[in-house]
N, C-alpha and C positions, 0 to 999 in steps of 0.2 A: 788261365782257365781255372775256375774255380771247382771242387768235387763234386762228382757227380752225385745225385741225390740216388739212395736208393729206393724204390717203389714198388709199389705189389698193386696187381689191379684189386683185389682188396680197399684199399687205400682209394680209389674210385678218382684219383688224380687226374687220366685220362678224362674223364667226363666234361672236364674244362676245356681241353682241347678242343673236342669236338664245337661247344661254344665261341670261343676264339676262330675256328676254323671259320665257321659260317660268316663270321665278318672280318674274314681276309681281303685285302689288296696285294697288289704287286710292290708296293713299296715294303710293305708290315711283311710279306713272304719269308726272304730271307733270315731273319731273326728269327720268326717263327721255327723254321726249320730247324735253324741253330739251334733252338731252346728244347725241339724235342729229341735231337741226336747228338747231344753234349751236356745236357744239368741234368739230366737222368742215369742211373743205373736201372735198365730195364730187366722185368722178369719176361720168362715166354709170352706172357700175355700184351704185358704193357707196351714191349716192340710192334705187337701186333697192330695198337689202338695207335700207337707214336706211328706207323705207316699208315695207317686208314686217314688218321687226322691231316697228317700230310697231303693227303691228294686229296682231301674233301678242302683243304685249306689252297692247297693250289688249283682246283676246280673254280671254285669259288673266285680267286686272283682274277684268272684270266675272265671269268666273266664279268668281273668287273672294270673288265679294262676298255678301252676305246672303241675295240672291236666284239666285246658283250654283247648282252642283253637274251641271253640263251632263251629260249622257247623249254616249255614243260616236255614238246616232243624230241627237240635236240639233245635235253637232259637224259631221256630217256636212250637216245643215239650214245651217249658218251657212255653211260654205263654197260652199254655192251659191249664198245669197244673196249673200256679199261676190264672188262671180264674176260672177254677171248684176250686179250693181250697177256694182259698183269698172269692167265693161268695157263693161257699155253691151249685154249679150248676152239675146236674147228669146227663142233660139229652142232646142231641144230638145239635150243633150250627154250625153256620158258622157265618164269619164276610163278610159285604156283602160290596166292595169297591166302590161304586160308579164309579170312576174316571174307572173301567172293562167294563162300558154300555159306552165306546166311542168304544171300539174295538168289532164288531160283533161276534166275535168265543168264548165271554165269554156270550153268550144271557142264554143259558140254568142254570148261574147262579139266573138269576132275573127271570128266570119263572119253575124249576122244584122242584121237592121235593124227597128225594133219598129213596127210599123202608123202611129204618133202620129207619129214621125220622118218616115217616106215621104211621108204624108199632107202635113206640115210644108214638108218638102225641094219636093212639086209645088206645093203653095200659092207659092210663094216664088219658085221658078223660074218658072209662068206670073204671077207679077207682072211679074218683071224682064224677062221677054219682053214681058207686054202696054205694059209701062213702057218701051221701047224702048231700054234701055241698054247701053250700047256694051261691047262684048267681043271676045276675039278668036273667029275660028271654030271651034275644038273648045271653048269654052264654051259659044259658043251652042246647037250642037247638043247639047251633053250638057244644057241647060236647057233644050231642045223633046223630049229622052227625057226627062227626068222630067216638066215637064210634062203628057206622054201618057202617064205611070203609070209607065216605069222604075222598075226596082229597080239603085241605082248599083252598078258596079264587084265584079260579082258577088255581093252579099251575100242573106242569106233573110229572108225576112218573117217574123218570128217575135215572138210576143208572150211576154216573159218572166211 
């Protein structure tokens, strides 16, 4: 095994990865992997972009494999799985675009809250009330408003 390189994401190395990743197979997988968990000395950051590249490069594999041909909505399917998984996350999300508040017809993104969420956010909040867990005091009270039905931080109940 030859030394490992040391790297700073400074150095902007990772951004190659990411490149390579996009045109992984199953065959090219393996070495990939190798090259980024063995020619490296990684800083906090670089580890971080060495696992991203990783599963955008094994993403990538398997869809190109026999049983591929992923759909833009299955794409959409995978990422939430590898998010509730990869963090450990059960409860109800959305990814909020920014660049969606220039076109008017996406407003009720940035101001509603859907039925399933509220329902969620009270459940959750009279646990960790009846669970006795320590907070400071403008949590506790905004987790005795939602558990008494609040809708948080002005937003509308609205089911898309």
């Amino acid at each position: 095994m030859s030394p490992r390189q040391p790297i700073t994401e400074e150095q902007g190395v990772h951004k190659e990865w990411y490149a390579e990743a996009r045109e992984m197979t199953l065959e090219k997988l393996p070495e990939f992997l190798r090259k980024l968990t063995e020619d490296y000395g990684h800083d906090y950051g670089t580890i971080c972009h060495a696992c991203a590249a990783a599963a955008v490069g094994a993403a990538w594999a398997v869809e190109r494999s026999p049983e591929g041909g992923i759909t833009g909505f299955q794409a959409g399917a995978i990422f939430w799985e590898f998010w509730k998984h990869w963090l450990h996350e059960d409860g109800p999300a959305r990814i909020l675009k920014y660049s969606e508040a220039l076109y008017p017809q996406y407003e009720s993104l940035f101001t509603t809250i859907s039925p399933d969420s509220l329902a969620w956010l009270k459940e959750q909040a009279t646990k960790k009330l009846a669970d006795g867990e320590k907070a400071a005091d403008a949590v506790l009270e905004h987790w005795r408003f939602l558990a008494n039905g609040g809708v948080p931080f002005g937003l509308r109940v609205e089911d898309r």
